[in-house]
FIVEX-899217 format. One line per 5 residues: number of its first residue (from 1); their letters; for each residue x negated, y negated, z negated of C-alpha. Coordinates in Angstrom, 3 decimals. Example, Ala and Ser with C-alpha at 12.3 -4.5 7.8 and 13.67 -1.06 7.14 Angstrom:
1	as	-12.300:4.500:-7.800  -13.670:1.060:-7.140
***
This chain:
1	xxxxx	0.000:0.000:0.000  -2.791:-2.549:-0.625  -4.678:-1.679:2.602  -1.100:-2.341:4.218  -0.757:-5.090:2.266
6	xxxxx	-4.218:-6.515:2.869  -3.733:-5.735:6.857  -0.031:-8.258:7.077  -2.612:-10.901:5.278  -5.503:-10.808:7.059
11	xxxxx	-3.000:-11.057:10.429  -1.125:-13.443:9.230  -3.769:-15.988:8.516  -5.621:-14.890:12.136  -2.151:-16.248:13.392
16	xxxxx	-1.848:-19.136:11.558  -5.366:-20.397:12.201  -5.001:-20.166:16.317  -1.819:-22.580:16.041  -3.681:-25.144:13.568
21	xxxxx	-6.524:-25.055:15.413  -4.369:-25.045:18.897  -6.623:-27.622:21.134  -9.267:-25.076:20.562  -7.663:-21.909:20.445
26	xxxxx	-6.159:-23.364:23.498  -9.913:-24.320:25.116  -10.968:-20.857:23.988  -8.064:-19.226:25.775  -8.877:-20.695:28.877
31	xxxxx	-12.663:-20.668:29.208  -12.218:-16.876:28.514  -9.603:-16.675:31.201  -11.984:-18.016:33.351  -14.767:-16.511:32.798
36	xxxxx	-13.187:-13.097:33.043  -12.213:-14.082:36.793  -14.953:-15.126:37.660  -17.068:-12.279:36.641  -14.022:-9.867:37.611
41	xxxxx	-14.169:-11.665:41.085  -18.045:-10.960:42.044  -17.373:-7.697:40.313  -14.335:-6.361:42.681  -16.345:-7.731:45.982
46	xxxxx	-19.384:-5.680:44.688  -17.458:-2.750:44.065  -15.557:-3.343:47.558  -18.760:-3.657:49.405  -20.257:-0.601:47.668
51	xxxxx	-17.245:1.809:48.703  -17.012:0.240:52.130  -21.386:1.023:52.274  -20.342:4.621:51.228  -17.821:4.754:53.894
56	xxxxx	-20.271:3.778:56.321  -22.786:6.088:55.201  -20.544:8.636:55.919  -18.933:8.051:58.979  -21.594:5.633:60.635
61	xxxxx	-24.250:7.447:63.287  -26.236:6.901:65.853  -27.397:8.535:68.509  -30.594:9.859:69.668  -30.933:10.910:74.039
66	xxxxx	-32.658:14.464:74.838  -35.053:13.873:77.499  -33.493:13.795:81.035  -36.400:16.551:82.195  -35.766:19.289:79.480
71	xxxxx	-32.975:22.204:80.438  -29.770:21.937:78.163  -31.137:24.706:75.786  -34.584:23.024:74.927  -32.461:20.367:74.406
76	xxxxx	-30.047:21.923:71.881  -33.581:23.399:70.200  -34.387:20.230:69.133  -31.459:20.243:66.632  -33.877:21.935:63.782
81	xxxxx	-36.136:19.439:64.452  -33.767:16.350:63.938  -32.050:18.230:60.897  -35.402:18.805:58.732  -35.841:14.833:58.586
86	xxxxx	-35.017:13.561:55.216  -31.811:11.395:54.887  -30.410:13.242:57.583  -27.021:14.671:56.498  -25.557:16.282:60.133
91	xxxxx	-26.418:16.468:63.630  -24.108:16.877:66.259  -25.002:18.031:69.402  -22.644:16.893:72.372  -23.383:17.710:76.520
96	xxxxx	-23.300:14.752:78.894  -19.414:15.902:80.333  -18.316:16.175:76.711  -19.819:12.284:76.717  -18.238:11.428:79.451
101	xxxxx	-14.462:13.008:78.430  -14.984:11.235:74.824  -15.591:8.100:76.918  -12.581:7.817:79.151  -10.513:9.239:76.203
106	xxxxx	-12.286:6.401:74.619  -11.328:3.965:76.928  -7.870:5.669:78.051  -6.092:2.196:77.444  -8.689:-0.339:79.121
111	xxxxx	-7.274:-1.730:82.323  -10.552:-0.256:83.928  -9.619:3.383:82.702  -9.587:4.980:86.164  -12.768:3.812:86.844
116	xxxxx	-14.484:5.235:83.671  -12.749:8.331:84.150  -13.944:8.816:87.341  -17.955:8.365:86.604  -19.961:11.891:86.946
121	xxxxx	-21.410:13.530:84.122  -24.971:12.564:85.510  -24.604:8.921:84.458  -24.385:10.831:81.136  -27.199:12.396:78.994
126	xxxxx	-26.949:15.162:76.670  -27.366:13.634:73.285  -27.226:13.960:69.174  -24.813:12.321:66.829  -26.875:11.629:63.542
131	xxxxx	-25.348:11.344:60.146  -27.444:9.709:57.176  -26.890:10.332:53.717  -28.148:6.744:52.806  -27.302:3.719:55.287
136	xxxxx	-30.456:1.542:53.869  -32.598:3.866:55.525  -31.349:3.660:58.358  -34.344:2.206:60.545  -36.643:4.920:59.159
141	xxxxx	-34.762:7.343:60.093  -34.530:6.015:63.630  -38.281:6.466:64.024  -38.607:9.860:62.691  -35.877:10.947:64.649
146	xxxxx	-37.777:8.982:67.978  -40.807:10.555:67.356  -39.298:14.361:67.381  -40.985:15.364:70.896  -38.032:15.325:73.512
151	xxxxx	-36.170:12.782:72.159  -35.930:9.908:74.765  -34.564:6.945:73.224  -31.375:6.067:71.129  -28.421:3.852:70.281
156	xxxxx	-27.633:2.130:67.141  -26.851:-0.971:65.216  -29.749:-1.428:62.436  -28.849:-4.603:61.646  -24.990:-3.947:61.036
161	xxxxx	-26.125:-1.090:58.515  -28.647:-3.997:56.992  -26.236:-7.005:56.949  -23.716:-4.613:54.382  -26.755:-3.379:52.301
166	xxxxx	-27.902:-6.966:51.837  -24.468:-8.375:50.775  -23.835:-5.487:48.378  -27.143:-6.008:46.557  -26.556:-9.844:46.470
171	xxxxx	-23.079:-9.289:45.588  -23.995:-6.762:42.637  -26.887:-9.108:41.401  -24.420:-12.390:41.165  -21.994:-10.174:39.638
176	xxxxx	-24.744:-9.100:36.892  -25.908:-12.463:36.390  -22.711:-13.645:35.676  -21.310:-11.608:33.659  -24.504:-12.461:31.292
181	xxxxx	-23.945:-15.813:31.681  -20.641:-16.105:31.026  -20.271:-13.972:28.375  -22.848:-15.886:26.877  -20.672:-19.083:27.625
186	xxxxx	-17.295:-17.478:26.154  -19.241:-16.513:23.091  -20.325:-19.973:22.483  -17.044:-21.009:22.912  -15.172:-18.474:20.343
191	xxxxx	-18.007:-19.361:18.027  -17.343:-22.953:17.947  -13.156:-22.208:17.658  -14.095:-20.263:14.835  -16.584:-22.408:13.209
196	xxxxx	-14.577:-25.145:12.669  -11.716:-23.397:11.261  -14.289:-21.905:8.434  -15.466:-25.671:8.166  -12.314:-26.854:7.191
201	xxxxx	-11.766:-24.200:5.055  -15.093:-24.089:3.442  -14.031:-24.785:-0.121  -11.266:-22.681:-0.013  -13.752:-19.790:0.785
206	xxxxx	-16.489:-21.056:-1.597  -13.680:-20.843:-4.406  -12.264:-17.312:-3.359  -15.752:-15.921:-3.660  -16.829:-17.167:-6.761
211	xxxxx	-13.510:-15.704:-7.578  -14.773:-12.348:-6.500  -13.278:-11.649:-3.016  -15.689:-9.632:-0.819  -17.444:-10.686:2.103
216	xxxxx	-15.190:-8.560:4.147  -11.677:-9.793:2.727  -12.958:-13.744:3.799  -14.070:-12.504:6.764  -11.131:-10.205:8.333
221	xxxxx	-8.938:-13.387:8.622  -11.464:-14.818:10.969  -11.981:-11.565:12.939  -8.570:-11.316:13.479  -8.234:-14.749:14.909
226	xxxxx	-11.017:-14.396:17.199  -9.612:-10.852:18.260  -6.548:-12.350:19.085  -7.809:-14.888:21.262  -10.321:-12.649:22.798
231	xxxxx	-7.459:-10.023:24.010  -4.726:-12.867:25.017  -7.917:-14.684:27.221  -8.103:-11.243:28.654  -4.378:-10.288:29.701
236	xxxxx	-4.172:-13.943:31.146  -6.670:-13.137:33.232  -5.978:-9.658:34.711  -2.810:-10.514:35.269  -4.358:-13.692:37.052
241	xxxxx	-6.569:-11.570:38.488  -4.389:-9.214:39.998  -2.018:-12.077:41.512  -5.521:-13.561:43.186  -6.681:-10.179:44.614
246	xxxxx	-2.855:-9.190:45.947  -2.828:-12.338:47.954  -6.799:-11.861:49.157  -6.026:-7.896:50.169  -2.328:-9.543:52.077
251	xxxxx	-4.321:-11.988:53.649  -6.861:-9.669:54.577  -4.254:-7.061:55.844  -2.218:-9.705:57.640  -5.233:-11.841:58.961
256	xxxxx	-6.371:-10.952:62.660  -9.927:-11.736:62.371  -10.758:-9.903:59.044  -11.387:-6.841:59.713  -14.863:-5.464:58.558
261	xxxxx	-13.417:-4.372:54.973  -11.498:-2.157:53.765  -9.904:-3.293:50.620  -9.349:-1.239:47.481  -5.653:-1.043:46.471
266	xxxxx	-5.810:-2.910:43.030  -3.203:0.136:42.016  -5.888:2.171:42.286  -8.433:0.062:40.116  -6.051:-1.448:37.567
271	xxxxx	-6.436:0.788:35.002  -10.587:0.026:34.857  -10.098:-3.344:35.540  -7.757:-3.885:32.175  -10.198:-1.853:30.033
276	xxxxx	-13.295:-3.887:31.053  -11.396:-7.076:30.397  -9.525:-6.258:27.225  -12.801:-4.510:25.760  -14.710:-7.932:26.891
281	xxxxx	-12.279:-9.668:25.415  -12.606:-8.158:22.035  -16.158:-7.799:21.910  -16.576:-11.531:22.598  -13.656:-12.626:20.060
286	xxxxx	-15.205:-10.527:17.523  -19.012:-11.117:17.908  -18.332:-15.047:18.004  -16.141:-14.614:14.447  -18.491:-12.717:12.751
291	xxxxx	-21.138:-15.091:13.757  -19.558:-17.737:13.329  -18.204:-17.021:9.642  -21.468:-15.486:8.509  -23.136:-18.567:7.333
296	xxxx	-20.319:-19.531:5.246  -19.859:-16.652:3.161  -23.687:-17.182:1.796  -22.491:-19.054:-1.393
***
């Protein structure tokens, strides 16, 4: 009953102090809110970019031409070859008229259909398809896979492979940075809420611990309060959140030049997305309590 008891006080007070302290239980609110958007912002288009990279990984190839002067079975032998290089994860092996029906399937709907259709096998060469297991190493795989004796040049985009590696990273290391940063900044700012509702208070701690109330009993009043705040900053903002990245992934769906990414259906991701928040939330409401009350229960 006293633990109960003890539990309705120590909530009580935690709500009483965010409305008398309101202007900054308000600021806290909101520089929490915003912080969590921003850092759940970079951290979505990181973890976009890195599915879309795995995607790519896996259904990206390129190709690699067998020699015009080798018969079709030397040709076919050099599928060992190409498969023993590392980050190679399959290798397809396709004869010039199965290029040339996958082209004018290919091109079934282009207003010059008949014409592709009608182009002989020869303008073909027998070739591989080349999987990778990891799309960064892309150009290195390229010149193993050139210097395999037989193989007589290729076709691929490098730099498309490059350009998605390169924003992923820089997308992941913003993300990272931020989150430290802000955190940092939404700590600061519980801190201060908290602060000055101990600093108002001051005597009426000094006098309940010289009456002998523990450290703890001050102190769980002032956790509470910065709990609260911490896990009402986060709800704001996933449910912010989740308005902002609904109307990006519409406009994205809708839009007829964006194309290049998929985007994650935020059903999918909600459930992660509300833990990383509300857990933020709480560590950052709590941490800035406890530090903040800390010097004022030294008496």
């Amino acid at each position: 009953m006293k633990t109960s008891h003890n539990l309705g006080y120590y909530f009580s007070e935690g709500f009483r102090s965010i409305f008398t302290h309101g202007l900054m239980s308000f600021a806290a609110v909101f520089m929490i809110v915003a912080c969590l958007i921003i850092m759940g912002s970079f951290s979505l288009v990181a973890l976009n970019l890195e599915r879309e990279l795995g995607q790519l990984e896996e259904d990206n190839q390129f190709l690699a031409f067998v020699d015009e002067s080798l018969t079709r079975e030397e040709g076919q032998a050099l599928q060992s070859a190409i498969e023993a290089i590392p980050n190679v994860s399959q290798v397809v092996f396709t004869t010039k008229e199965q290029a040339q029906q996958n082209y004018a399937e290919k091109y079934a709907g282009d207003k010059n259909a008949a014409l592709y259709a009608e182009l002989p096998p020869e303008v073909f060469r027998d070739r591989f398809a080349i999987h990778m297991e990891d799309l960064s190493r892309m150009g290195e795989t390229i010149d193993a896979v050139e210097a395999v004796d037989g193989i007589d040049g290729h076709q691929a985009a490098p730099e498309v492979a490059e350009g998605f590696v390169l924003i992923r990273n820089v997308a992941t290391a913003v993300a990272l940075i931020l989150i430290v940063l802000l955190f940092i900044i939404s700590l600061s700012i519980i801190y201060n809420t908290i602060r000055l509702g101990t600093f108002t208070r001051r005597e009426e701690i000094a006098i309940m611990k010289m009456c002998g109330a523990t450290n703890g009993f001050v102190r769980a009043p002032f956790v509470v309060e910065g709990m609260l705040l911490g896990l009402v900053g986060a709800l704001l903002a996933f449910f912010l959140q989740w308005g902002i990245y609904t109307l990006i992934t519409q406009a994205m769906d809708t839009g007829s030049t964006i194309q290049l990414l998929t985007v994650i259906p935020f059903g999918e991701i909600w459930g992660r997305v509300l833990a990383v928040f509300a857990a933020t939330g709480l560590v950052v409401g709590t941490g800035g309590s406890v530090l903040a009350i800390h010097k004022f229960l030294q008496v």
